[in-house]
C-alpha positions in Angstrom: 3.0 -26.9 35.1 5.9 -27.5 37.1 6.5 -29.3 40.5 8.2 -27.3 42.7 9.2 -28.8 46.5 8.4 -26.5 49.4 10.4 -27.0 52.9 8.0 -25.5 55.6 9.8 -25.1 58.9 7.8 -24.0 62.3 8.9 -21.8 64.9 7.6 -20.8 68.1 6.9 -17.4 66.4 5.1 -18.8 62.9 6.0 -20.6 59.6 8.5 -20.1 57.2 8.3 -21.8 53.9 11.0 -21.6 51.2 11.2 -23.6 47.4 14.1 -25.8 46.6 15.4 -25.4 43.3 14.8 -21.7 42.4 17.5 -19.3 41.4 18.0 -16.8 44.1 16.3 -15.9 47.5 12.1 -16.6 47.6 10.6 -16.9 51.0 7.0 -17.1 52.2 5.5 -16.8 56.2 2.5 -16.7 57.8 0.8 -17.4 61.3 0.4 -20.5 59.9 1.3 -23.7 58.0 -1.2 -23.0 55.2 -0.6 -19.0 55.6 3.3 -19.3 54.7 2.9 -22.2 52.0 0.3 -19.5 50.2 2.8 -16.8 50.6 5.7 -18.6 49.1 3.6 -20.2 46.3 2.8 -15.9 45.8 6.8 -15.0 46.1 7.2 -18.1 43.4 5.0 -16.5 40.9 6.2 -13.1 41.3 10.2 -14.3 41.3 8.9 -16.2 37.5 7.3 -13.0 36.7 10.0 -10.7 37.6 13.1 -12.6 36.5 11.7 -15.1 34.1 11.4 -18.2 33.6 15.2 -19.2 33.5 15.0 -19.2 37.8 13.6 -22.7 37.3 16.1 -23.9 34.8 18.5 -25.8 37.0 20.3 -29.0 36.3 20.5 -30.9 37.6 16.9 -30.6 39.5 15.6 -31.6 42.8 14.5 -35.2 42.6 13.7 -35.6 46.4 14.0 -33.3 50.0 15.3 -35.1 52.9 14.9 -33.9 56.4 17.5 -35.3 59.1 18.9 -34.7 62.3 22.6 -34.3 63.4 24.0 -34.0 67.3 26.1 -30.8 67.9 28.2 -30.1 70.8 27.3 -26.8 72.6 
């Protein structure tokens, strides 16, 4: 089984969740931070199942996810 990292952002509306690493565009959401995490580990599987497994071929792979913040004017 493979280890897959998950970035789950809140917004004032719900969760969004979203895998690093995959091929193309997989995105879960939900009310809540356990509601989106289970829909995007559902949108994994059926990404796998509909394109193969070759969407979680890439190289190099995603050691570590990082979250930082940046000042912007405006």
């Amino acid at each position: 089984m493979r280890q897959i990292k998950i970035i789950v952002e809140r917004h004032p509306d719900g969760y969004v969740a979203y895998p690093l690493g995959v091929k193309g565009a997989v995105v879960g959401e939900g009310d809540t931070y356990d509601e989106a995490l289970a829909n995007v580990r559902s949108a994994i599987h059926f990404h796998v199942e509909t394109f193969g497994r070759d969407v979680l071929e890439l190289d190099p792979p995603v050691l570590e996810a990082f979250v930082a913040e940046a000042g912007v004017e405006g």
